[in-house]
Each structure stands twice: as structure tokens, then as C-alpha cells.
C-alpha positions in Angstrom: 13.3 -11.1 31.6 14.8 -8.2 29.8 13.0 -7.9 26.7 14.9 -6.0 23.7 12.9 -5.1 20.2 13.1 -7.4 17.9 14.3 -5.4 14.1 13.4 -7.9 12.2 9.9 -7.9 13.8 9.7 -4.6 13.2 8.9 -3.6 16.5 8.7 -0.5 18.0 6.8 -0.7 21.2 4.0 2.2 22.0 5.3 4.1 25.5 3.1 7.6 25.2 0.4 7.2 27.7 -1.1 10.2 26.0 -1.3 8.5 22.5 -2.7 5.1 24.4 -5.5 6.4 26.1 -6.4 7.8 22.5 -6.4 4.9 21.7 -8.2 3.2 24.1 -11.0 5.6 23.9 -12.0 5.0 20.2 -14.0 2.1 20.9 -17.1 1.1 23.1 -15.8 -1.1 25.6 -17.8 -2.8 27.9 -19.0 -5.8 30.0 -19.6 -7.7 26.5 -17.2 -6.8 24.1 -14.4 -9.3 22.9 -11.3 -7.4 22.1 -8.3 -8.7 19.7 -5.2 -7.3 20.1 -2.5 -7.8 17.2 1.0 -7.8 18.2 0.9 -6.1 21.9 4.7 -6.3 22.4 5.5 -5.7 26.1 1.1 -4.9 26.9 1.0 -0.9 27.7 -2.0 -0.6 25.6 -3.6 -4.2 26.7 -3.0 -3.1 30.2 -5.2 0.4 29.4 -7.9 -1.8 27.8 -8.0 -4.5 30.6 -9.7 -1.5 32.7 -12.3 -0.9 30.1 -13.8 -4.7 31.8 -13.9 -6.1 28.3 -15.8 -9.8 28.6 -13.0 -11.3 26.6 -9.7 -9.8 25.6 -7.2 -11.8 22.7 -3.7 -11.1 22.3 -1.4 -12.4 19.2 2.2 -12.4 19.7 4.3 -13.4 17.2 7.1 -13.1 19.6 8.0 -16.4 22.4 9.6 -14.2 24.9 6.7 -11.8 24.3 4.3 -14.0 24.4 5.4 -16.0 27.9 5.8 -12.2 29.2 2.2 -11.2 28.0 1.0 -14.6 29.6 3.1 -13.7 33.5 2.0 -10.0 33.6 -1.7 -10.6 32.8 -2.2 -13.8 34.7 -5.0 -15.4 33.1 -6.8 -12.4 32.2 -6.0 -12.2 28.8 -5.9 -15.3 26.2 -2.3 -15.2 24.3 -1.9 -16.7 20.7 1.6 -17.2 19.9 1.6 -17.2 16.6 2.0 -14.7 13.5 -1.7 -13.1 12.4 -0.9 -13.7 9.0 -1.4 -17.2 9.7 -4.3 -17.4 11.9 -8.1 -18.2 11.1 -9.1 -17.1 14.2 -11.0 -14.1 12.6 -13.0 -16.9 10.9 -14.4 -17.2 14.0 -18.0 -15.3 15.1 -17.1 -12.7 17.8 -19.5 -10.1 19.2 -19.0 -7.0 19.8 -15.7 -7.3 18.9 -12.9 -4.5 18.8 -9.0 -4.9 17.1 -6.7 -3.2 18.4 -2.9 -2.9 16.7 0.2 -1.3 16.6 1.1 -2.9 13.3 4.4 -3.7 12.1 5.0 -1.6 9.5 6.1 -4.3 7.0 3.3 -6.3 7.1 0.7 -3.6 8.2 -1.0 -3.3 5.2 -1.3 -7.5 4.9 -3.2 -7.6 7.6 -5.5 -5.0 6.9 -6.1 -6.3 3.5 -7.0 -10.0 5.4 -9.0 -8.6 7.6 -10.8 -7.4 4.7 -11.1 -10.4 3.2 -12.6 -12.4 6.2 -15.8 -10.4 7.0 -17.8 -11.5 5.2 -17.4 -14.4 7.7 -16.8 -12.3 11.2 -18.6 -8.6 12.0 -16.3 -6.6 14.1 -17.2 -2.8 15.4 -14.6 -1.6 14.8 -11.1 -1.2 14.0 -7.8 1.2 15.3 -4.5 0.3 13.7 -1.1 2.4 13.7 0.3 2.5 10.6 3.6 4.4 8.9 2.2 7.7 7.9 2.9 7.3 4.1 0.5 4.2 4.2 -1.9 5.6 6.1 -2.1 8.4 3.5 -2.7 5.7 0.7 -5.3 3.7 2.7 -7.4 7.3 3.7 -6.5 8.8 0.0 -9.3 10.4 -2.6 -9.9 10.0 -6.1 -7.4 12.2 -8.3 -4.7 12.5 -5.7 -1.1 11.5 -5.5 -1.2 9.2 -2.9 -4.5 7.8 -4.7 -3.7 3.6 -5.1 -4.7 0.3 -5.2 -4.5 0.0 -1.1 -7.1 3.0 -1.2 -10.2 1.5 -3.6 -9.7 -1.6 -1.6 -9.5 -0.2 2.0 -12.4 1.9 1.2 -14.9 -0.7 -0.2 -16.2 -1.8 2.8 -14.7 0.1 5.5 -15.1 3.8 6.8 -12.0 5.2 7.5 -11.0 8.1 9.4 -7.7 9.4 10.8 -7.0 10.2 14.4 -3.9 11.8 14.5 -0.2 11.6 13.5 2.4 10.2 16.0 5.5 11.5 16.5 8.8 9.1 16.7 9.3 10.2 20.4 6.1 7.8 21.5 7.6 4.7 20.6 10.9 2.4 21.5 12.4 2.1 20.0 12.0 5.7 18.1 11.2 4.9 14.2 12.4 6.2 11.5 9.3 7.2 10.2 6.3 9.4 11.5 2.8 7.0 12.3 -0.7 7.2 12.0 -3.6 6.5 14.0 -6.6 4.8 11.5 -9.8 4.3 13.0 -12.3 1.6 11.1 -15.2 0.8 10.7 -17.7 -1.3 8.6 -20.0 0.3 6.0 -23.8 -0.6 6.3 -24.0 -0.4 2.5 -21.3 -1.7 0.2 -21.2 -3.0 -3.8 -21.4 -6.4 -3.6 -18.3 -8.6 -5.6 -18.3 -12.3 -5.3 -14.5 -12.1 -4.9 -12.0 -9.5 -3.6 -9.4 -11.4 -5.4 -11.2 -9.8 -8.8 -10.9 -6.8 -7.1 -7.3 -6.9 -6.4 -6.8 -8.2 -10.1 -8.7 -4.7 -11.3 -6.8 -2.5 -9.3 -3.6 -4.1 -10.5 -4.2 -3.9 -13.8 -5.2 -0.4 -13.6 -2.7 1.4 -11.8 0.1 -1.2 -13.7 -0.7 1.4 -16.3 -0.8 4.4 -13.7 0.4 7.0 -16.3 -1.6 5.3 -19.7 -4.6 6.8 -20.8 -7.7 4.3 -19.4 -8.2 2.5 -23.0 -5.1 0.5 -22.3 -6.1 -1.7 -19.0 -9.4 -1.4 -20.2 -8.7 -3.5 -23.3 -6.7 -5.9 -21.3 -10.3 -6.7 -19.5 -12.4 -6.4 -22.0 -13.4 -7.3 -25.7 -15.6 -3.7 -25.8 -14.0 -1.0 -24.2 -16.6 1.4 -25.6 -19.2 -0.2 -24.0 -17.7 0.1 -21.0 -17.3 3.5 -21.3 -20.5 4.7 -22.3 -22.3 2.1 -19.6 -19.8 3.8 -16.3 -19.6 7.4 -18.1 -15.8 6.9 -18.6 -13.5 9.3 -20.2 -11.1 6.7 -22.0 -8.7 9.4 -22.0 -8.2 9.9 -18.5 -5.6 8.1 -16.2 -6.4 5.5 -13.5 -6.8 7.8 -10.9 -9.3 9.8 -11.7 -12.0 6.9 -10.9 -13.5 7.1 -7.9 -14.1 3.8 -6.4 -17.1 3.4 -6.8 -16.2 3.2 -10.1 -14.1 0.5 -9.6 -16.6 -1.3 -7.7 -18.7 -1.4 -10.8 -16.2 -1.9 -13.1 -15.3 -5.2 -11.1 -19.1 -6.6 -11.5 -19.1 -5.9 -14.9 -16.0 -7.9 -14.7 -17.2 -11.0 -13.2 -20.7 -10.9 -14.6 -18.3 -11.5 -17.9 -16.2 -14.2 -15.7 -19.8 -15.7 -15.3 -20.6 -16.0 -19.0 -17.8 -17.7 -19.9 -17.7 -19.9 -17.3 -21.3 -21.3 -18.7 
């Protein structure tokens, strides 16, 4: 079977042995790790991490004629999901020692990375290694006060360390992107603020950095009835913009938030 890249997949399949066994080196792979793969395409990195002797390796394939390919070259010694990720609760499930693996599509990459962070709180995973486009991968790794300081970045960053491997040139892929890549390497943080929802969260951020160029004062007043408080209780500058909280910051603004949601709600 002659299987062609699918554009409105967004696939570009990883051919640079180089780059894989990067890749395949990041984790700690051994007699009992589970490994999940998200979207393998035609299985040059799977075929790298089957010789790591994982106890149990997970592929998911969006793709049919992936997927039935995936199933003949392997032979049994990977389990193949054909479905989209963004519709599975497989991470639901309680995994250990558990590595993902993913050369993400670049239109959804950022979905699943944001889903992934929403399910552990149910699931524990070691660690993660996802390809994104460059420009994203800037946003997820950026710092307070920066341009490419956003939304994805406070959320990425509240329970994950992140740090970047290396930029990947067009050439490594087929077929060749558009766009440069970058290799993310994740992992959980021992010591986190705790939120009762990531949804609040995402609602913070969103009103926030809807008002990206406005002085702080005007999300602020949107959340709450005093905005002084606020400021004096977090040390905030209600002339500043967005990004010049850190996310901690953000993290704390968020509890205040739904310790407010609480008393409302009683």
C-alpha cells in the first residue's frame, strides 16, 4: 500500500534518523514502561522505540490506511487505536511509567497539549516529547514580559516543566513544511498551585490578554467588584499590561477567583 500524506491531516511524516533517535533518547525506557504514541504516521519513530523493550507500546492513528499499515508492519507488538486523540479518554486511564510520544499536527498540536493538561489530575505520565511549529513552541516555553508571552504559556507552564530540545529543520520531514519545528520535552511539576478548575484558568487568561494592550484595571474590573484589593493583596501595578504577570501570578489570581465563585455559590 502506497501511502501519500494526507494535507488535511496535516501530516508531515518524521524521516531524520538523527532527529528520531533524539527523540527516542529523552525518556527512560524500559522493561515497564507503557508508551503512547500520538499520530505515528508511517512508524519510523515507533520502530526506534520498539527496541527500547517498552512493556506496552499504544499507537493512535487518526488515519485508516495508517492505521491497518501500523497494525501489518508491527505485527502484534504494538496496540493501534484508530481514532482521533481529541476524542479519546484513553488518558483517563491509570498507566505507569508511562511516556507520550508525538509528532503533532500542527493544527491541532496545541489541543492536545492543553487536554493532556486537563486529564492529570486523573493519569501521571513521566514524561512528555511533542514536535510542535516553532512559533508555538515559542509561546508554550515563553517568560513573563516577552512578545511571545500568552495564554498557551501560563497554562502550559502550571503544571508542567518545559524545556526545549532543539529546532528542526523542514528537510527532516515529508513531506517538507512550511514552517521550522520544535522539539518540547515535558514533564510534571512536583509542586503546583492548586485550582479546582482549569476551565477558570482558561477564562482568566482570556480575559486578560483579550485586553493585551489595556492597562491591568480593565480585566481586572471585569473579575472583580474590588480591584484595589486585588492589587494590594498580589502586589499588582494596575498600570501595567497583561504580560508583565508572571504566572504565578495568574495562578493566584485564579484562586482568588473561585474562592469568590465559592461565596456566591453559597
Amino acid at each position: 500500500m502506497k501511502l501519500k500524506p494526507k494535507k488535511s491531516l496535516g501530516q508531515n511524516f518524521l524521516v531524520d534518523d538523527n532527529i528520531i533517535n533524539i527523540i527516542t533518547n529523552l525518556a527512560n525506557i524500559n522493561k515497564n514502561s507503557t508508551i503512547l504514541e500520538i499520530g505515528p504516521g508511517t512508524g519510523n519513530l515507533t520502530e526506534k522505540l520498539i527496541l527500547k523493550r517498552p512493556q506496552r507500546m499504544i499507537l493512535v492513528e487518526k488515519d485508516k490506511n495508517l492505521s491497518q499499515n501500523l497494525k501489518n508492519k508491527f505485527n502484534g507488538k504494538v496496540e493501534v487505536i484508530n481514532k482521533d486523540f481529541l476524542d479519546l479518554s484513553i488518558i483517563e486511564k491509570n498507566y505507569k511509567n508511562l511516556s507520550i510520544f508525538g509528532n503533532l499536527p500542527y493544527n491541532v498540536a496545541s489541543e492536545i497539549l492543553i487536554k493532556i493538561i486537563k486529564s492529570n489530575e486523573s493519569f501521571y505520565y513521566d514524561k512528555l516529547v511533542f514536535m510542535f511549529q516553532k512559533e508555538v513552541a515559542e509561546r508554550i516555553i515563553a517568560k513573563q514580559n516577552t512578545k511571545n508571552y500568552s495564554r498557551i504559556s501560563i497554562i502550559s507552564q502550571w503544571k508542567l516543566n518545559i524545556r526545549k530540545i532543539k529546532d528542526i529543520s523542514p528537510n527532516c520531514f515529508y513531506p517538507k513544511p512550511k514552517v521550522q519545528s520544535s522539539l518540547l520535552e515535558f514533564s510534571p511539576k512536583k509542586k503546583y498551585t492548586k485550582l479546582k478548575e482549569i476551565q477558570n484558568l482558561e477564562y482568566i487568561t482570556k480575559v486578560f490578554f483579550g485586553f493585551r494592550r489595556k492597562m491591568i484595571k480593565k480585566p481586572l474590573r471585569i473579575l472583580f467588584k474590588d480591584i484595589n484589593k486585588i492589587s494590594e493583596k498580589f502586589r499588582i501595578n494596575l498600570n501595567d499590561r497583561p504580560q508583565k504577570l508572571s504566572p504565578e501570578t495568574y495562578y493566584k489570581i485564579c484562586c482568588e477567583y473561585e474562592n469568590q465563585l465559592s461565596k456566591f455559590s453559597t
